[in-house]
N, C-alpha and C positions, 0 to 999 in steps of 0.2 A: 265665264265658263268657256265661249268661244274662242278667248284670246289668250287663255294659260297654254293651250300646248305649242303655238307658235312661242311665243316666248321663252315655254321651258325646253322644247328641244335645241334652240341657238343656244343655249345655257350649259346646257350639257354635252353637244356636239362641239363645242369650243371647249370643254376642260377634256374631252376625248382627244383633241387632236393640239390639244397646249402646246407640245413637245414639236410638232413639226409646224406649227405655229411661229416657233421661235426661230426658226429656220430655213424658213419662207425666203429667198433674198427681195420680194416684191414689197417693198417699202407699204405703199399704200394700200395693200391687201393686208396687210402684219397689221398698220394702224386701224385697218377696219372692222376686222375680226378682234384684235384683243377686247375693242368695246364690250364684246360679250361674254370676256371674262374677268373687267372688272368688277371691282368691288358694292360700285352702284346699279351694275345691272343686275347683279347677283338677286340686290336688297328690293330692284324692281319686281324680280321672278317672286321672292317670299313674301313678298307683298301681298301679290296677285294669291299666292296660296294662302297663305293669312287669311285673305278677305274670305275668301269661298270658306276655308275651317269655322272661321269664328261664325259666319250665316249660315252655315249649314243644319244648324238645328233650325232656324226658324225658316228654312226651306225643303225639310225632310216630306211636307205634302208631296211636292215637285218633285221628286229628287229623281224620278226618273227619266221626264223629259230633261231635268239637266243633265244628266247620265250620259244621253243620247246626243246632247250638243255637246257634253265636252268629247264623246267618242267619235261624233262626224266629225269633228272638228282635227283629231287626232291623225285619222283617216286621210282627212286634206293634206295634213301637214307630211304624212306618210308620202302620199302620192307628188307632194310637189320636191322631197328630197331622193326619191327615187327616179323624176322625172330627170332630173338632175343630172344623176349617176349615170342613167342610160343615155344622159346628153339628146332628149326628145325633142322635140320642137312643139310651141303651141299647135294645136290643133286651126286656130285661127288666126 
């Protein structure tokens, strides 16, 4: 639950930006990003969703504390590609 939204937002922020992607002239930037939108990372992210769909019945007790970790987790993932955009610095 922690580590689906890391995953799923590369996943998607790579088929968002495919197009200028391809257009990149930085070699090594182009080959590091496509990673994330081939085929096998794709099957890595459905995986990950797979696994939480098919247990999620027999973790509907929980289902709120995990709610809560995949939302901070979310939350993180929000804040570290916004920190990004604003080009912040670590605090430390």
């Amino acid at each position: 639950m922690a580590i689906l939204p890391c995953y799923w937002t590369y996943l998607e922020i790579a088929r968002y930006h495919e197009k200028e992607l391809a257009n990149n002239p930085v070699g090594i930037y182009r080959d590091w990003a496509s990673v994330y939108l081939s085929p096998e990372y794709e099957g890595i992210v459905m995986d990950l969703r797979r696994i939480i769909d098919d247990t999620s019945d027999h973790l509907m007790h929980d289902i709120s504390r995990l709610t809560s970790i995949f939302r901070q987790a979310s939350i993180y993932e929000f804040m570290f590609w916004d920190m990004a955009y604003r080009m912040e610095q670590w605090a430390i």
